[in-house]
N, C-alpha and C positions, 0 to 999 in steps of 0.2 A: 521578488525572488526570495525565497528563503533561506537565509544561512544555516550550514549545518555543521552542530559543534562535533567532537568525538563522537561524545554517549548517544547520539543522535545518528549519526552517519554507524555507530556498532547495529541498535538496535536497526536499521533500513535493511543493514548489510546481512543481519540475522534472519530478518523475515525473508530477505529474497533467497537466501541461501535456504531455509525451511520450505518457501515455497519450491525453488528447483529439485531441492533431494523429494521432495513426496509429489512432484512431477513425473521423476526420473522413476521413483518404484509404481506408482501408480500407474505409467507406462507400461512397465516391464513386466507388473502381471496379468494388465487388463494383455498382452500383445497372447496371441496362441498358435501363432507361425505365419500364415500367410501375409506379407505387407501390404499387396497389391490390394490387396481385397478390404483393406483398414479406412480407407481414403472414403469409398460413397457408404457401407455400411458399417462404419465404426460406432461403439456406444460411445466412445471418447470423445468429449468434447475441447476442445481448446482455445482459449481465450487470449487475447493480447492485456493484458492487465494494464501496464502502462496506459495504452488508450485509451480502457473504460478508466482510469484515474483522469486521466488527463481531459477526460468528456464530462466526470461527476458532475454533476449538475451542482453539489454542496463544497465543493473545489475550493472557488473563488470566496466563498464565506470563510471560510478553514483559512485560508489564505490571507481574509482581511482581520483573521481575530489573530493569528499569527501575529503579522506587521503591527496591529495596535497592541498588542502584549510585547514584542518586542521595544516599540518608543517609550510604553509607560516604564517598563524596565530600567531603559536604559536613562531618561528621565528621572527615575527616583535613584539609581545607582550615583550617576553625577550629582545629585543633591545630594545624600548622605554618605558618598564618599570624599565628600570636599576635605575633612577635615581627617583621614585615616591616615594609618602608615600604610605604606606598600604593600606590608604582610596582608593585613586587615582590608584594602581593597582588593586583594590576590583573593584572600575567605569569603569575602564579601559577593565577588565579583563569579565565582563556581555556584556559589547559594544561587543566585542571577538566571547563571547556563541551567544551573539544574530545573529550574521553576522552568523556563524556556522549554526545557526536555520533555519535561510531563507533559506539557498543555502540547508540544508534539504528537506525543503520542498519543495522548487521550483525544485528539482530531483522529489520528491519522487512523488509530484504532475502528471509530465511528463510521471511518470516511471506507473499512475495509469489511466493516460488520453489514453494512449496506451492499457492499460489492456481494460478498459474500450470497447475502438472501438472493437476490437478483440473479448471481447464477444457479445457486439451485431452482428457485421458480423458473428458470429459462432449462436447464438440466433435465428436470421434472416434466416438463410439457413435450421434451423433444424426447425423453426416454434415455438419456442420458447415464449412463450407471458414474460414470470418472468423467472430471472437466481438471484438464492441467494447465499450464501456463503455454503459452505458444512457441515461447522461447525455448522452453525443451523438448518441441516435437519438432524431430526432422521430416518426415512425414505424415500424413493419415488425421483422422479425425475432423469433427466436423466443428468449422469455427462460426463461435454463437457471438465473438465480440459486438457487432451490432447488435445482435439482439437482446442483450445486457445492457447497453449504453440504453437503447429502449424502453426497457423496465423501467431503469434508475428515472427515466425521468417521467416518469408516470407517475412518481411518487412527490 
């Protein structure tokens, strides 16, 4: 499992918060009144994001470069923090989080660039004009999560 520092749990909290607000308008203007009629011939697509992460096929690699960045880390931190003051393994020890934080991102970024393609090619086929998050659709729209989880492992 991953530990997640602040700057790491900020930037999560920003992309989900990025993704639900351009859910929520991408909703609101593809909608043109009728709801009932949203549900079998909607252009809107919507995906459970969670699950296609959680199905990545490059998941568990991301996952295992994590944990051995995190040991070698933590590994060389107790080596050359043996002999620091507090202060200096306090400086030392953010230098640490922050290397951790990048190589977060710069996965989780890859892990999202891929999602990404995957639905548009899945979008693209079905005639899709908007794919939003699942979790900001109350109703309507047609959901392509399998068929995204599909792609990705094609690749």
């Amino acid at each position: 499992m991953i530990k997640l520092e602040k700057k790491q749990v900020k930037i999560v909290s920003i992309l989900i918060a990025v993704i639900f607000i351009g859910s929520v308008v991408a909703l609101a203007l593809t909608q043109t009144g009728n709801v009932a009629s949203a549900a079998s011939s909607s252009s809107v697509g919507v995906i459970n994001v969670e699950q296609v992460m959680a199905s990545h096929p490059d998941r568990e690699s991301a996952n295992n470069q994590m944990k051995t960045l995190q040991e070698e880390i933590e590994k060389e931190f107790n080596e050359k923090s043996a002999g620091m003051s507090d202060q200096e393994k306090a400086e030392y020890a953010q230098q640490c989080q922050e290397r951790v934080g990048t190589k977060y991102a710069e996965l989780t970024e890859a892990l999202f660039a891929k999602i990404e393609a995957a639905v548009k090619k899945v979008a693209d086929k079905k005639g899709l004009s908007v794919v939003v998050n699942k979790m900001a659709v109350i109703y309507g729209g047609q959901d392509i999560t399998q068929e995204v989880i599909a792609e990705l492992g094609k690749k």
